[in-house]
SEKEFI-915933 format. One record per residue (C-alpha): chain; x, z, y. Coordinates in steps of 0.02 Angstrom, whole numbers. Layout:
% residues N
<pt><chain>A</chain><east>X</east><up>Z</up><north>Y</north></pt>
...
END
This chain:
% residues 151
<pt><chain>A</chain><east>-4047</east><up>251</up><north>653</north></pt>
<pt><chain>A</chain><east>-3993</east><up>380</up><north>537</north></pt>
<pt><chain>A</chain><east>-3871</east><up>261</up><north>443</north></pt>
<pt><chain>A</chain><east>-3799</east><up>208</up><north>596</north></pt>
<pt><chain>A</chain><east>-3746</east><up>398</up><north>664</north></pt>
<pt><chain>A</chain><east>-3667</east><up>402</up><north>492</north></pt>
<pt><chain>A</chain><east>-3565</east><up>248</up><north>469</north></pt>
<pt><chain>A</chain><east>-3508</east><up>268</up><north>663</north></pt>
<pt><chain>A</chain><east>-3453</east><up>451</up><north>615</north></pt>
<pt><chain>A</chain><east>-3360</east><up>388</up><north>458</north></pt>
<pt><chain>A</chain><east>-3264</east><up>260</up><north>552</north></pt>
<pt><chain>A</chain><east>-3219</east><up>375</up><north>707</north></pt>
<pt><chain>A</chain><east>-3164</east><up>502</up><north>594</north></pt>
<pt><chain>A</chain><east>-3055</east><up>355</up><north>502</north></pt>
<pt><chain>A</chain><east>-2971</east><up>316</up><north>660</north></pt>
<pt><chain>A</chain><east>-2945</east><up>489</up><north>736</north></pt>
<pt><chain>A</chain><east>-2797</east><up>513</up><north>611</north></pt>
<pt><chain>A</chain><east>-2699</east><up>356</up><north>669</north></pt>
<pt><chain>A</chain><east>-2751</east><up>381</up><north>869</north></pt>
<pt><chain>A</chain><east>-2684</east><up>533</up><north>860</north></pt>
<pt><chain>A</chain><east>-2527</east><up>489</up><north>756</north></pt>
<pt><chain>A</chain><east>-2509</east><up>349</up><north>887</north></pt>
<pt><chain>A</chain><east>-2512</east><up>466</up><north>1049</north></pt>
<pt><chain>A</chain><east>-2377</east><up>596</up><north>986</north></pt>
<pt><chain>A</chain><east>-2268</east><up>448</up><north>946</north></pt>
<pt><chain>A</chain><east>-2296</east><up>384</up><north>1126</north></pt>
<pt><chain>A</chain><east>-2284</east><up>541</up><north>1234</north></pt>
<pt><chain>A</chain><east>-2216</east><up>707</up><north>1112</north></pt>
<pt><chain>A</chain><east>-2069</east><up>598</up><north>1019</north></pt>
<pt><chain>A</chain><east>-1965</east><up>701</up><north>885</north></pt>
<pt><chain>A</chain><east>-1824</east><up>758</up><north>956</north></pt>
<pt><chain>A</chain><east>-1668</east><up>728</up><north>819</north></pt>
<pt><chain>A</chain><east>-1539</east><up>567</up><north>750</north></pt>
<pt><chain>A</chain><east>-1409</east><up>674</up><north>848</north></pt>
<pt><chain>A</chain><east>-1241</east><up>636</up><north>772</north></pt>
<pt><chain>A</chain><east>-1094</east><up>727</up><north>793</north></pt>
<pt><chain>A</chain><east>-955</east><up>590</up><north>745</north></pt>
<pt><chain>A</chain><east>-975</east><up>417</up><north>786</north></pt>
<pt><chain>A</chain><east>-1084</east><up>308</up><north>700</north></pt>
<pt><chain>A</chain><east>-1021</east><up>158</up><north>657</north></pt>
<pt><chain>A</chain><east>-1078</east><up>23</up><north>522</north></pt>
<pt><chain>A</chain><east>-886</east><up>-89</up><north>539</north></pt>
<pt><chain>A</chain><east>-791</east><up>-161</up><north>384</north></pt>
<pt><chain>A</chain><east>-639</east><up>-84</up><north>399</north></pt>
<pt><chain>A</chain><east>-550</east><up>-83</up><north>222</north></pt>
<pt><chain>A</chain><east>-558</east><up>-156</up><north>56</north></pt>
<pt><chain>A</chain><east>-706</east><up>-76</up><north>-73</north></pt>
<pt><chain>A</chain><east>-650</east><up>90</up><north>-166</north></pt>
<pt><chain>A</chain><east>-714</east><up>264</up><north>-164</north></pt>
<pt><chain>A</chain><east>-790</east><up>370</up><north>16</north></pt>
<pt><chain>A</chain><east>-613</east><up>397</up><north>105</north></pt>
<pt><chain>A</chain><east>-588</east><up>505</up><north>223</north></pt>
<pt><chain>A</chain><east>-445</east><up>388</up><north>318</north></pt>
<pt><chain>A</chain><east>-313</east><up>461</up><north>441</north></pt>
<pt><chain>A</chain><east>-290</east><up>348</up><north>601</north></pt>
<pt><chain>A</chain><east>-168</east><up>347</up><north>743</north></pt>
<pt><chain>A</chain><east>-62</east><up>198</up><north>805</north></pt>
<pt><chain>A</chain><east>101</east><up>301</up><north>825</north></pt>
<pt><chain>A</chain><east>80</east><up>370</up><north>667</north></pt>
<pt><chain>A</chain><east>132</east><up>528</up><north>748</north></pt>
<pt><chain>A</chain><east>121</east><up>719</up><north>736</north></pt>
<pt><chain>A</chain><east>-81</east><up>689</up><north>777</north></pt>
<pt><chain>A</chain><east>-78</east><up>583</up><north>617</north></pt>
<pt><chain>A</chain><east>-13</east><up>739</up><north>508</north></pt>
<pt><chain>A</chain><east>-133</east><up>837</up><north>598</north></pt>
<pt><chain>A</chain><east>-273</east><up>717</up><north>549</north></pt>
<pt><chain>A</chain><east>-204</east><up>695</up><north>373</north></pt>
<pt><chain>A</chain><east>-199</east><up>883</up><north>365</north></pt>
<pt><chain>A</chain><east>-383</east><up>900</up><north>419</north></pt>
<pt><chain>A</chain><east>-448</east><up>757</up><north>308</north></pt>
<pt><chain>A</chain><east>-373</east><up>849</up><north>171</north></pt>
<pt><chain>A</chain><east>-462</east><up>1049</up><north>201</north></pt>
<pt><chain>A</chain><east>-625</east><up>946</up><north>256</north></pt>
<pt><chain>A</chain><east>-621</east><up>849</up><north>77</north></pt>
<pt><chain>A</chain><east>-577</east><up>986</up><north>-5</north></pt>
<pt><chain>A</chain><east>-721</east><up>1107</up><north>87</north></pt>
<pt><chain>A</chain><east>-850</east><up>984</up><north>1</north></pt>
<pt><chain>A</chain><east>-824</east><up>1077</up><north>-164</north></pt>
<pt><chain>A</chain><east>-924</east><up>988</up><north>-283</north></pt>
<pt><chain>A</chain><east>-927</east><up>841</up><north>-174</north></pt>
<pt><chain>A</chain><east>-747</east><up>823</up><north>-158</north></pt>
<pt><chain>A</chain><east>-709</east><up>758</up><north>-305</north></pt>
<pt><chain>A</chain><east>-812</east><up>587</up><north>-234</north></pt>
<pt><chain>A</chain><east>-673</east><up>589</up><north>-76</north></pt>
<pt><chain>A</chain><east>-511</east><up>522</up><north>-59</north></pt>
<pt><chain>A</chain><east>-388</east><up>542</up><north>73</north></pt>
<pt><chain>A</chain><east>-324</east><up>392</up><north>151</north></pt>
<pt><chain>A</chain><east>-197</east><up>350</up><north>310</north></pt>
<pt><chain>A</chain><east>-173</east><up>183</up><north>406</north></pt>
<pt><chain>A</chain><east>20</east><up>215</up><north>422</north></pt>
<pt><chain>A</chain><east>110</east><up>220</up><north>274</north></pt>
<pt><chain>A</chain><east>162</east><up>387</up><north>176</north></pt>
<pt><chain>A</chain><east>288</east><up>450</up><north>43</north></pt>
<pt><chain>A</chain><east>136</east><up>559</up><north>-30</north></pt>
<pt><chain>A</chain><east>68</east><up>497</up><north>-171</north></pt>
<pt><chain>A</chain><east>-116</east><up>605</up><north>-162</north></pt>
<pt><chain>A</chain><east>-150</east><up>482</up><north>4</north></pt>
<pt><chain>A</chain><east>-217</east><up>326</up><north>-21</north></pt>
<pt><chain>A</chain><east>-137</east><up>182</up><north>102</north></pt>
<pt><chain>A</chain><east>-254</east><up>60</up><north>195</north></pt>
<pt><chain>A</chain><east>-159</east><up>-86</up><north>260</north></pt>
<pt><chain>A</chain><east>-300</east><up>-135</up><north>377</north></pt>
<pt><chain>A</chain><east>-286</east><up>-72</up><north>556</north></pt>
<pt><chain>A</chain><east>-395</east><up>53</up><north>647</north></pt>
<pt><chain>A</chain><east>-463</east><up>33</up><north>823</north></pt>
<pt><chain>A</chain><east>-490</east><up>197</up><north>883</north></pt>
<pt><chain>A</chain><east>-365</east><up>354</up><north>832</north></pt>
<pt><chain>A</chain><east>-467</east><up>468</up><north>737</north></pt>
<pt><chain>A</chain><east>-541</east><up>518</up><north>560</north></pt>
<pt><chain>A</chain><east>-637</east><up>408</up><north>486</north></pt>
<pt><chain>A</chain><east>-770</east><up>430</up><north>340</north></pt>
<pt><chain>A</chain><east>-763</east><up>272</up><north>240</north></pt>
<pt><chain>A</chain><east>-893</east><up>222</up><north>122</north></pt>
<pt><chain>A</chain><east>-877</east><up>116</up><north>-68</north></pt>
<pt><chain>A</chain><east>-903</east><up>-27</up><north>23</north></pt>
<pt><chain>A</chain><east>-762</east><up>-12</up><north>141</north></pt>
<pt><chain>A</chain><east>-884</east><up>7</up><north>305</north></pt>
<pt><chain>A</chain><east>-845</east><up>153</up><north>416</north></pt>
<pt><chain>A</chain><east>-976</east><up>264</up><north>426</north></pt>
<pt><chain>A</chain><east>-922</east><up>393</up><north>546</north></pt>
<pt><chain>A</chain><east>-770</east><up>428</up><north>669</north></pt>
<pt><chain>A</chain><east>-712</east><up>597</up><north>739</north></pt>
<pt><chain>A</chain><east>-580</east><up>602</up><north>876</north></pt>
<pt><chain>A</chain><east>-436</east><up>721</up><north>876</north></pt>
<pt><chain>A</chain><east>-536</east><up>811</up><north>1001</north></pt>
<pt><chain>A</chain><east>-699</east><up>828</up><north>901</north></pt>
<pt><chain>A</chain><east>-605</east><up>911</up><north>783</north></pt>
<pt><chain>A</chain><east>-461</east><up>999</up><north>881</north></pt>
<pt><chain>A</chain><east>-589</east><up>1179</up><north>864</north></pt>
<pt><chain>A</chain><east>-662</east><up>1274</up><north>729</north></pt>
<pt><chain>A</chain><east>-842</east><up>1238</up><north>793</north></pt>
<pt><chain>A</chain><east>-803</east><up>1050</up><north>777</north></pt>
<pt><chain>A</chain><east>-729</east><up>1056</up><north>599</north></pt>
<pt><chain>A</chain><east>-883</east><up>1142</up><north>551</north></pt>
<pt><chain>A</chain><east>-1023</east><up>1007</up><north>624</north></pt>
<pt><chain>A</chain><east>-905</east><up>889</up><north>538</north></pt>
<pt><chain>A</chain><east>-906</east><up>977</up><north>366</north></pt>
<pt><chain>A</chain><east>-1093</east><up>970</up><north>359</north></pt>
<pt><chain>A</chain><east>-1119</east><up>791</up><north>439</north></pt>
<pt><chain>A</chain><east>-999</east><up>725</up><north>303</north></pt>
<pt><chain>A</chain><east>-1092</east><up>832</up><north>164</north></pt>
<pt><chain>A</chain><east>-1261</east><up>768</up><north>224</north></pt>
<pt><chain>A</chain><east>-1190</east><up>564</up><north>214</north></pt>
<pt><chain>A</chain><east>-1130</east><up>621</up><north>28</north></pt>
<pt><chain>A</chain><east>-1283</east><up>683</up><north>-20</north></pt>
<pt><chain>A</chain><east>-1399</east><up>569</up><north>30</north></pt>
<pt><chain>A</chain><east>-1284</east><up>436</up><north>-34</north></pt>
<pt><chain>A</chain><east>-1252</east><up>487</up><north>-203</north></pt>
<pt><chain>A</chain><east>-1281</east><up>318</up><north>-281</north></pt>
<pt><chain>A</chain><east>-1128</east><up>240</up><north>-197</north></pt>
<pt><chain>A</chain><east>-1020</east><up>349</up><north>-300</north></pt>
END
């Protein structure tokens, strides 16, 4: 009778850890996965190095603005920045941007990986305030980070 207390208190104690694992999954869920751009998983442009890719169909002064914002985000990555390269979906005279001859859906800024997926997009709006630029600046450095294999 003994052995039987004993095994039935080995296997309830073996169980308890998953039952309980089980019921905070069910009812007390983590709260994050909150993204601040878009997430996207699109092909969008040919392979090459993470680009941080100016789009707007008028090619307009929200383009420059973009452009302008891709640049002091890349360059904000400090160490990281050296991985980024600007890029624009209308063609430019500057020779630092990188032209992608592929068209964009949405207008916005778009974080492009090696492969040529988008990753993330952030509308003029997103990053129109200084609060915005900043959840951008550390959502891009995050994707670098924990991507450093892709180059």
């Amino acid at each position: 009778m003994k052995g039987r207390t004993v095994l039935i208190a080995c296997f309830m104690l073996s169980l308890l850890p998953v039952l309980a694992a089980q019921a905070v999954w069910q009812w007390w869920r983590p709260v994050g996965g909150n993204s601040f751009g878009e997430l996207l998983a699109t092909p969008i442009a040919s392979p090459g190095p993470w680009r941080l890719a100016a789009a707007d169909a008028a090619c307009s002064d929200v383009h420059r603005k973009l452009l302008f914002a891709a640049g002091q985000l890349r360059l904000a990555q400090g160490e990281a920045s050296q991985r980024i390269v600007r890029a624009s979906f209308c063609p430019s005279d500057n020779t630092d941007i990188a032209y992608l001859p592929s068209h964009a859906p949405n207008s916005g800024l778009y974080l492009i990986d090696p492969h040529g997926n988008a990753v993330l997009r952030y509308s003029n709006e997103q990053l129109s305030s200084d609060d915005g630029r900043r959840k951008a600046l550390k959502e891009i450095g995050q994707v670098l980070k924990n991507n450093k294999a892709l180059g």
